[in-house]
C-alpha atoms as one frame of an Amber mdcrd trajectory, in Angstrom:
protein
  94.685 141.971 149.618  93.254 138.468 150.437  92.315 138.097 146.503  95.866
 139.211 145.558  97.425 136.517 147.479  95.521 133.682 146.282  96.279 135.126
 142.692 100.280 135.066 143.712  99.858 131.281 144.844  98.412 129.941 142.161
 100.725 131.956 139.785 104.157 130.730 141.847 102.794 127.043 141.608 102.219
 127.560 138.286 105.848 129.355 137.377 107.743 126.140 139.676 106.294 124.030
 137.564 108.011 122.588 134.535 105.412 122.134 132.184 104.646 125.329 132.423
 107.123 125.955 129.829 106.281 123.461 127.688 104.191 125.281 124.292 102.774
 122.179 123.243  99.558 123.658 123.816  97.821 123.101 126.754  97.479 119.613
 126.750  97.257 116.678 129.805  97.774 119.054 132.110  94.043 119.542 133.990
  94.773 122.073 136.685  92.136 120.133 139.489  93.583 116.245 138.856  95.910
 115.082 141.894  94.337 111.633 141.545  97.636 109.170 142.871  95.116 105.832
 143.929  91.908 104.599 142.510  88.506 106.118 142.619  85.031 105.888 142.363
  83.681 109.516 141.762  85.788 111.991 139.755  85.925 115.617 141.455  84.862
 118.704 139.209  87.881 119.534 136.526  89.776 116.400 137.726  89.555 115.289
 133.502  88.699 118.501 131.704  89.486 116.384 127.920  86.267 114.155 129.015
  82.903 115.104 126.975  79.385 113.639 127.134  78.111 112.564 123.578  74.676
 113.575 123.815  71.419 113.015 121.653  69.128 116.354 120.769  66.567 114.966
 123.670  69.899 115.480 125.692  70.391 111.424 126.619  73.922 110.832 127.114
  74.735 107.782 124.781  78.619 107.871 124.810  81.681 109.389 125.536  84.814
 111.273 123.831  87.495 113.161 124.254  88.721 117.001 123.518  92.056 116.596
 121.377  92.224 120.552 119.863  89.696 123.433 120.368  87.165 122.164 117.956
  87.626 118.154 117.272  86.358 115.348 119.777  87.852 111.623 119.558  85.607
 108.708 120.033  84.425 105.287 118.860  83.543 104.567 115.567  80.152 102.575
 116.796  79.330 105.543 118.575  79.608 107.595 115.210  77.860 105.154 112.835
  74.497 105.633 113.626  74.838 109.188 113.842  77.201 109.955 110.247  73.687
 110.701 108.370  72.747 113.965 110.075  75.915 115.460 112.527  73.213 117.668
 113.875  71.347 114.571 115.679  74.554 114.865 118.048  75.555 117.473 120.872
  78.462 117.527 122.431  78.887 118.555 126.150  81.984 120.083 127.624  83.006
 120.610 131.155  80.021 117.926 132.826  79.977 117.357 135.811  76.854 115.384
 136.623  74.029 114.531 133.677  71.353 115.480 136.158  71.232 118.936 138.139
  73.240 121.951 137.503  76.737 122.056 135.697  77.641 125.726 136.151  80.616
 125.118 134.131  79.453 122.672 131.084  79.469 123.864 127.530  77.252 122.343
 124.937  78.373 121.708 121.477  76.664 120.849 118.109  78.975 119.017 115.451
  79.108 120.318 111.910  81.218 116.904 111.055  81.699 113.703 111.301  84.510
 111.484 110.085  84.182 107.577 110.475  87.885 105.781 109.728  87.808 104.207
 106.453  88.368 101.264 107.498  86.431 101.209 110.672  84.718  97.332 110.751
  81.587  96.819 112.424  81.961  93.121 113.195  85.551  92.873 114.378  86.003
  96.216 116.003  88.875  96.744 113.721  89.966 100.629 113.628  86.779 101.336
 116.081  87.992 105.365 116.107  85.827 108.233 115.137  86.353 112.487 114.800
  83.718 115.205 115.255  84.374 118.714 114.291  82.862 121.342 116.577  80.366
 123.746 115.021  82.440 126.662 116.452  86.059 126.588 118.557  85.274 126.121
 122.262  86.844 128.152 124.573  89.793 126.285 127.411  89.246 126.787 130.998
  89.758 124.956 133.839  87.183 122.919 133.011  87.889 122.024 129.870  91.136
 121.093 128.349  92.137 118.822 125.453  93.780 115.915 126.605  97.691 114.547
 124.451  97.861 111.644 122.656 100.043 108.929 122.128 102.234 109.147 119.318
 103.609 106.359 117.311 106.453 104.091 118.639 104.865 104.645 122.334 105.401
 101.454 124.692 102.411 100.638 127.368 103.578  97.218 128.945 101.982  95.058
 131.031 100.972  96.707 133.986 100.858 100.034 133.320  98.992 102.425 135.568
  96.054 103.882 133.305  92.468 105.457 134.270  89.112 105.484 131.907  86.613
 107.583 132.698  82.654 108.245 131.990  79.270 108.288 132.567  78.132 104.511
 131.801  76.389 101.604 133.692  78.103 100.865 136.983  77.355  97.003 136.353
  75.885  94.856 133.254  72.117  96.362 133.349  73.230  98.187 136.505  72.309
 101.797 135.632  74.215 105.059 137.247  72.591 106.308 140.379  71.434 109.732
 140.356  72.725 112.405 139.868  75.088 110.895 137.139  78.249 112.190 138.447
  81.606 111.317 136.433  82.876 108.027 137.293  86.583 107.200 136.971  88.631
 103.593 137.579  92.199 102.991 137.764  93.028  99.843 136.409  96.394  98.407
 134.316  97.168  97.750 131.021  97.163  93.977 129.873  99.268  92.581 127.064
  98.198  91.817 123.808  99.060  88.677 123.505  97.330  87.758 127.447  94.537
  89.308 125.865  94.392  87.233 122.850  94.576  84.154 124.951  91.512  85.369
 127.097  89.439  86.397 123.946  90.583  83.601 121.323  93.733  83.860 119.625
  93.744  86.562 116.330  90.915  88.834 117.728  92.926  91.336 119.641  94.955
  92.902 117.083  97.796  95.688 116.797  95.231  97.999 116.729  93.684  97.464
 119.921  94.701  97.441 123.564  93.465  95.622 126.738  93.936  96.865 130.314
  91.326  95.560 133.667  92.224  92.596 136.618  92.448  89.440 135.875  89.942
  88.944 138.810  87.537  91.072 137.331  85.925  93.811 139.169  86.993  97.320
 137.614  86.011  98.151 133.963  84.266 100.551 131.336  81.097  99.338 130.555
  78.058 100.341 128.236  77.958 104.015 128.125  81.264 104.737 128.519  82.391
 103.861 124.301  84.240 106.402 123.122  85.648 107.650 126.187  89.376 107.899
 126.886  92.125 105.672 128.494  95.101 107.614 129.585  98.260 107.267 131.683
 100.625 110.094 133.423 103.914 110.945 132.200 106.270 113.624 132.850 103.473
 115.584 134.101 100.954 114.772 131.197  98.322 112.529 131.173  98.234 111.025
 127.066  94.903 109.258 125.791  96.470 105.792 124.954  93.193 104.167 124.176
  89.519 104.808 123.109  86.697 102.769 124.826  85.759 100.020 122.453  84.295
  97.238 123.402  84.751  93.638 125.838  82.507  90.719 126.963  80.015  91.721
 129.816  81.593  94.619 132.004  84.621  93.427 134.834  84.334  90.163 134.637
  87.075  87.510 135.547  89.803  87.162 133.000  87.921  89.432 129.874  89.496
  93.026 130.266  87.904  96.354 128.284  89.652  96.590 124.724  90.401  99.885
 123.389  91.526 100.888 120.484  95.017 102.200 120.581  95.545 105.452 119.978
  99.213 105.890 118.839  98.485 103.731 115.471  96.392 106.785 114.244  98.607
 110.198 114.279  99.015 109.868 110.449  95.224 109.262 109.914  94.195 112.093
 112.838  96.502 114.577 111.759  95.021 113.630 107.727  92.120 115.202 109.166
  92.810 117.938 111.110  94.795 120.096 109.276  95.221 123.121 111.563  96.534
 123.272 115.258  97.149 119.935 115.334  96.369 117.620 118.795  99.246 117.078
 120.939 101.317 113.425 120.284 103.861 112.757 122.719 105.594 109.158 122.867
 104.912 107.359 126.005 107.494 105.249 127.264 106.773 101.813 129.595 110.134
 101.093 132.256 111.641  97.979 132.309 110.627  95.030 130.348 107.339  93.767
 127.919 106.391  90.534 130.185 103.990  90.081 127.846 106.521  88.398 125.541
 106.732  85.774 127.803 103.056  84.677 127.838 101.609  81.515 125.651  99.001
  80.216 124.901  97.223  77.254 122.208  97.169  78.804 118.788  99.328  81.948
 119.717 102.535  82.465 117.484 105.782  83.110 119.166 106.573  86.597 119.604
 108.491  88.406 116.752 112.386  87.816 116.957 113.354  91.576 116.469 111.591
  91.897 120.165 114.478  89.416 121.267 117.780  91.253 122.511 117.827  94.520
 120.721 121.149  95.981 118.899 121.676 100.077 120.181 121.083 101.842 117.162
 123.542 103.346 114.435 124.137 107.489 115.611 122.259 109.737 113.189 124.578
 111.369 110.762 124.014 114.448 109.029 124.432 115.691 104.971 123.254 112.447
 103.582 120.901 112.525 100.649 120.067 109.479  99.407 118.391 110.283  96.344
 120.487 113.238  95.665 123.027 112.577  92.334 123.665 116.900  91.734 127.412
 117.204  90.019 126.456 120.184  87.664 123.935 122.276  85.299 120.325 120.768
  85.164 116.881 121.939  85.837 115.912 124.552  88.304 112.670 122.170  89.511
 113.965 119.830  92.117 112.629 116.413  92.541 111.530 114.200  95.218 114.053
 113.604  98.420 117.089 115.243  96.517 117.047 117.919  99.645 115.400 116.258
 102.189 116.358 119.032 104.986 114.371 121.015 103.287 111.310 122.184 105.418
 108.601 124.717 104.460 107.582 126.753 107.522 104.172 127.316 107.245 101.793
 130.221 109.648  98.513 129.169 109.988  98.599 126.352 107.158 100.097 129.147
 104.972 103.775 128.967 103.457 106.345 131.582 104.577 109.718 130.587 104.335
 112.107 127.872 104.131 114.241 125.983 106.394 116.461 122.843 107.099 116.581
 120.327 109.552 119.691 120.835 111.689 119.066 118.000 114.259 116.351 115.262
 114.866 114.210 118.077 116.468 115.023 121.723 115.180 114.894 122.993 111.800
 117.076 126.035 111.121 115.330 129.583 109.618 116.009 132.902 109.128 115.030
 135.404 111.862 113.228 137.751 109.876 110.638 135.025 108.740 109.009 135.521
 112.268 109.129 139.050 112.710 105.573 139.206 112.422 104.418 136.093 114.227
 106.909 135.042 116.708 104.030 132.827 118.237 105.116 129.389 117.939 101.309
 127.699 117.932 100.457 129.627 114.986 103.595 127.576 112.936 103.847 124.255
 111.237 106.860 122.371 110.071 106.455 120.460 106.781 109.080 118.232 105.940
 109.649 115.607 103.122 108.114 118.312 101.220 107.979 118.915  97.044 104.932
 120.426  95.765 103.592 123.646  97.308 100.285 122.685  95.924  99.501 119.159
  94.826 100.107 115.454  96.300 103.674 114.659  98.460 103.533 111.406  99.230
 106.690 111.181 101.949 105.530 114.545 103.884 104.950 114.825 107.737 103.848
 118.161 109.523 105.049 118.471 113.152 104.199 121.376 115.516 106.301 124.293
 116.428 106.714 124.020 120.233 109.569 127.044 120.852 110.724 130.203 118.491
 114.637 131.099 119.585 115.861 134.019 117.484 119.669 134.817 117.636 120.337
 138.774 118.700 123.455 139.681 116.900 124.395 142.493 115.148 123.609 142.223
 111.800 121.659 139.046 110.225 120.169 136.540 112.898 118.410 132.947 112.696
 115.689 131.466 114.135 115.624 127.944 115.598 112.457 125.755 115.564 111.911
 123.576 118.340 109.653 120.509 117.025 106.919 118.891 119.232 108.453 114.988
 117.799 111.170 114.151 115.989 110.142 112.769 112.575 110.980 109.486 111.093
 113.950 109.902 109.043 113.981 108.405 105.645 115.158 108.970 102.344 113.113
 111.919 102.007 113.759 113.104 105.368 117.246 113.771 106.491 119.309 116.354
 109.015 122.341 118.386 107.151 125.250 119.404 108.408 125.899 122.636 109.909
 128.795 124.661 109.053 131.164 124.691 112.235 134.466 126.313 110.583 134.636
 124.364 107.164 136.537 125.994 104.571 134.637 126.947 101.066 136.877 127.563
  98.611 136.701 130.230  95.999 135.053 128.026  92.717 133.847 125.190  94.416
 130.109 124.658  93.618 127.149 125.350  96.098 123.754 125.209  95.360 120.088
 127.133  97.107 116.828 125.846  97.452 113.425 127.066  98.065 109.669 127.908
  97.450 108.376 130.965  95.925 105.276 132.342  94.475 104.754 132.048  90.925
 107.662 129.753  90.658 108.186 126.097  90.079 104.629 125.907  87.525 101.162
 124.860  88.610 102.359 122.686  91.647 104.831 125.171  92.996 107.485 122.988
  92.936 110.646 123.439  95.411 113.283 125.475  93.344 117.062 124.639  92.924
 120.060 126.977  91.826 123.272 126.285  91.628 126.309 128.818  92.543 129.616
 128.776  93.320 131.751 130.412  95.967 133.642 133.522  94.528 135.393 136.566
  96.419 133.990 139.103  98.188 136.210 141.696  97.691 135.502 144.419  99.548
 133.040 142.648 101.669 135.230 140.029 102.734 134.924 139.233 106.448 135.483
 135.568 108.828 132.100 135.711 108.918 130.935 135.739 104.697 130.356 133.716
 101.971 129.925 134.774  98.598 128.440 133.428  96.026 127.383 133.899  92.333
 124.127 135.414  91.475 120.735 133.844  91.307 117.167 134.747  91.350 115.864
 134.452  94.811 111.947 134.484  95.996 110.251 135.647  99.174 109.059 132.840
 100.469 112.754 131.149  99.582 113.715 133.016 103.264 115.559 130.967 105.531
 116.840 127.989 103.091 119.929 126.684 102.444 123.026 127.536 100.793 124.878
 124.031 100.463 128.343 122.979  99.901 129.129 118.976  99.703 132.423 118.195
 101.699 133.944 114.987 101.848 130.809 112.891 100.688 128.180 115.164 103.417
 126.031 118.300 102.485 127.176 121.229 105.034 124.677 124.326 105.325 126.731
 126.983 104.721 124.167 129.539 105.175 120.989 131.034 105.432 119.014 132.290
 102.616 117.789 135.921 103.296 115.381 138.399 100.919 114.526 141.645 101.260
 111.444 141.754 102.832 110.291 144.899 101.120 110.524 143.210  97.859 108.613
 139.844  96.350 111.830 138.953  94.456 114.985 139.780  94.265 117.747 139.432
  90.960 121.040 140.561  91.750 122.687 142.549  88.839 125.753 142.313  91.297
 127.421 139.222  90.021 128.309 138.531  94.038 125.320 137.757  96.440 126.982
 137.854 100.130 125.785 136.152 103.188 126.500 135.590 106.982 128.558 131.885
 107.423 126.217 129.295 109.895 129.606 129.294 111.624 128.606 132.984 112.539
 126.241 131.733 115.263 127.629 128.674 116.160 127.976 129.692 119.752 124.202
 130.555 119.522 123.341 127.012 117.708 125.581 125.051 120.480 123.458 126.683
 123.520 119.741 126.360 121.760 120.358 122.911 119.284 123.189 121.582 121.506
 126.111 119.325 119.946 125.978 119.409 116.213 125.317 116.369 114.180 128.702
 114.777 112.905 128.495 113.413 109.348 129.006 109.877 108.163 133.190 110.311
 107.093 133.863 111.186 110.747 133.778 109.531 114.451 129.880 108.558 114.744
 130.399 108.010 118.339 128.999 111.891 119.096 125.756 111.928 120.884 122.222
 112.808 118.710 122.048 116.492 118.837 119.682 118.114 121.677 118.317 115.372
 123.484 120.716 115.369 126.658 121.833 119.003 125.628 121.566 121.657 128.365
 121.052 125.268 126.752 122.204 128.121 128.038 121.758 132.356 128.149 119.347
 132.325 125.175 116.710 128.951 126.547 115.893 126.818 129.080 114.917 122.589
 128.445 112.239 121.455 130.291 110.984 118.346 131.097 108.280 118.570 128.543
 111.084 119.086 125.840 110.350 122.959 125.396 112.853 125.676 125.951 111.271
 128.902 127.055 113.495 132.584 126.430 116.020 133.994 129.257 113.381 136.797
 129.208 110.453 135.304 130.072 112.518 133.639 132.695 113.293 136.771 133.678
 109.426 138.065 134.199 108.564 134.836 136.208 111.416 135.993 138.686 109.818
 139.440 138.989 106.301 138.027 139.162 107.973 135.934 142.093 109.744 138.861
 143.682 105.646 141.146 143.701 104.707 137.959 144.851 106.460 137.136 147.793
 106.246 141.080 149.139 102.477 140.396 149.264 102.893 137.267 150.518 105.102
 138.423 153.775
């Protein structure tokens, strides 16, 4: 009974805590770290993302980092003598000490290694490096991947960060037996304080500084490659990589690192299937940084002066988009930008639209399958199926929500970041009672097999509303007929009102069928107005487009869902029913407990 209980504990801790909803994998959140002040030692588990770089005579010779279940991040001078023959390096997971036992390490060979392009050897410049596991390893306690910082994150002056790793204790000063972990807390320095302290021009955006100005705490040799991270929310994110510095903690040089949240484009280039966790880090306060000078060093930048709140993001606007009538079925670049292609393990299944800064809008049968939101992608800014698309971005699918009404349902996608909007990418409007009139135009989009030629380019039809007839309800549209593929699922039928693009509904197929061609001259569908009581408690207050008020709030960010999901603090909602389960587990739990 004594085994039970310690089983209920650990699950009620687990269940009370809020990242324990989160789905953006596992990462950041090592079970054994409750490290609040500095350290010398690291306990067993207490950085489960940290890995030993090790040569085939098993001498440790650097450090990394576990971002996914098969790829390590770490210096590019760590890599460079080692790109020849990936087989010269091994990989240890879950080390504890480099001498003795380590009941719960996991060695590693590498079957790849990828240098940045632009890594330079003399300057440091873009000193980042990825290995590729020879097989997937396994999570445990021990060993976790670790998130990273994702572009636009903010670490100012003074912020609270720890590097860890198995190098010299001192300049020449070798680590005592038996090589135990060592971890240091020390804070971020400025940029342009560090460009003053190591001559102005050779600390650049790429790079990051953090140590005391008295010296004293540091990385030092051995520990290249390793990772600097901070806590946030509950996660610890890698914001730098163990580069280089001048001697080890002394007076006014801190360690420089290169900084992490410059690379998600070039990472995620890379690793093209369950994609490391980026989540933005954001700094309190004020950059004093900005305030520091020195001889040689340029003013800071004026748009870092007093900033301007930003214009609301408005929905339906296309850019790029000049449809009135007729032309090609082969859409070009950005004239849809909501379009997304929802892709299950890097394969494409159906469309969707982007509905808010970060959910995309689908149709529920898409997922009956794989309702398992690590095995999705989001691709957005999207034209070719196959072939080159310049203005894409692929995000990962933190939560699934499908709506449970009679009849048709939709599926909202949660997104682990919001994407950078552009002319390519762009939220539409969702239907919330507009009016379609019988002959006004509409037009679909979509992806399906053996459409579009060679490159699979997105397709394009345009309709118009007509009657229904017969199967006129509140809650139709109908439209005239086109052809329709499978994977077009879960796109867009789109009216224009009043200068914005309104969704007025979501493309369905048959899914016994790979096509389908309606000899029915009237295709019917369920409105997006249909579930708008299920959009307003998962996606929260719609986007309002550019003609009205733009004083409504950016959809989902302060939104609190209700029945159908929970928010969390890590940004996920999680289903009533699991919800639910946890309060059974809780109920079983507490019986054995009393």
């Amino acid at each position: 009974m004594a085994f039970y209980k310690v089983i209920c504990v650990v699950t009620l801790l687990t269940l009370l805590t809020q990242e324990s909803h989160s789905q953006l994998n596992v990462c950041g959140q090592p079970v054994l770290n409750t490290k609040i002040v500095g350290g010398q030692e690291a306990s067993a588990g207490s950085w489960p993302w940290q890995v030993s770089l090790q040569t085939s005579t098993g001498f440790h010779f650097c450090g990394g980092s576990l971002i996914n279940n098969e790829w390590v991040l770490t210096a590019a001078h760590c890599c460079a003598s080692k790109v020849t023959d990936p087989k010269t390096v091994t990989v240890v997971l879950g080390l504890q000490s480099l001498q003795g036992s380590n009941t719960n390490k996991v060695s590693q060979t590498v079957s790849q290694i990828i240098i940045h392009p632009s890594y330079n050897s003399g300057t440091e410049e873009n000193d980042i490096c990825l290995l590729k596991l020879s097989s997937p390893v396994t999570f445990t306690t021990y060993i976790q991947p670790v998130c990273l910082a994702a572009p636009g994150s903010t670490f100012y002056k003074g912020t609270v960060s720890w590097v860890t790793g198995w190098g010299t204790i001192g300049s020449g000063v070798p680590l005592p037996s038996p090589g135990n972990l060592m971890e240091v807390q020390i804070p971020v320095v400025g940029n342009r304080q560090c460009n003053c302290n190591y001559g102005v021009g050779r600390i650049t955006s790429n790079m990051m500084c953090a140590g005391l100005s008295a010296g004293g705490k540091d990385s030092c040799q051995g520990d290249s490659g390793g990772p600097m991270v901070s806590k946030q929310s509950g996660r610890w994110i890698q914001e730098g990589v163990v580069s280089f510095g001048r001697g080890c903690a002394l007076p006014n040089f801190p360690g420089v690192y290169t900084r992490v949240s410059q690379y998600q484009s070039w990472i995620n280039s890379q690793i093209t299937s369950n994609q490391p966790g980026f989540l933005t880090f954001t700094s309190a306060g004020t950059d004093s940084d900005l305030s520091v000078t020195c001889s040689g060093l340029p003013p800071p930048p004026t748009t870092l002066a007093p900033t301007t709140t930003a214009p609301p993001v408005v929905c339906g606007q296309a850019p790029l988009n000049s449809r009135i009538l007729g032309g090609s079925t082969l859409a070009t670049a950005g004239v849809w930008p909501w379009m997304a292609s929802l892709r299950n393990n890097g394969s494409h299944v159906c469309g969707g639209t982007l509905v808010a800064l970060d959910f995309v809008l689908s149709n529920a049968n898409c997922f009956s399958s794989s309702p398992i939101a690590s095995e999705w992608t989001v691709v957005l800014g999207r034209l070719n199926q196959n072939g080159s698309n310049l203005f894409e971005v692929t995000l990962k699918v933190t939560n699934i929500t499908l709506s449970k009404l009679t009849g048709s349902n939709v599926a909202v996608l949660r997104l682990a970041n919001r994407p950078s909007l552009s002319n390519h990418i762009q939220p539409i409007c969702l239907d919330n009672g507009q009016t379609f009139t019988v002959g006004s135009t509409c037009w679909a989009a979509g992806w399906s097999a053996g459409q579009g030629g060679v490159e699979q380019v997105l397709q394009e039809f345009q309709t118009s509303v007509v009657n229904c007839g017969n199967a006129s309800t509140s809650d139709s549209i109908c439209t005239s007929s086109f052809t329709l593929g499978q994977g077009g699922s879960g796109g867009p039928v789109m009216c224009k009102q009043g200068g914005s693009w309104f969704q007025a509904a979501v493309l369905s197929v048959n899914n016994n069928s790979t096509s389908q061609t309606r000899a029915d001259p009237v295709m019917v569908f369920t409105k997006v107005s249909s579930f708008q009581t299920f959009l307003a408690q998962t996606v929260g207050t719609f986007l309002s487009p550019a003609s009205t008020s733009t004083t409504t709030t950016t959809t989902s960010n302060n939104s609190t869902a209700a029945n159908n999901t929970l928010t969390t603090s890590g940004g996920a909602p999680a289903h009533s029913t699991l919800f639910i389960l946890h309060l059974l587990i809780f109920s079983v739990c507490l019986h054995l407990l009393s």
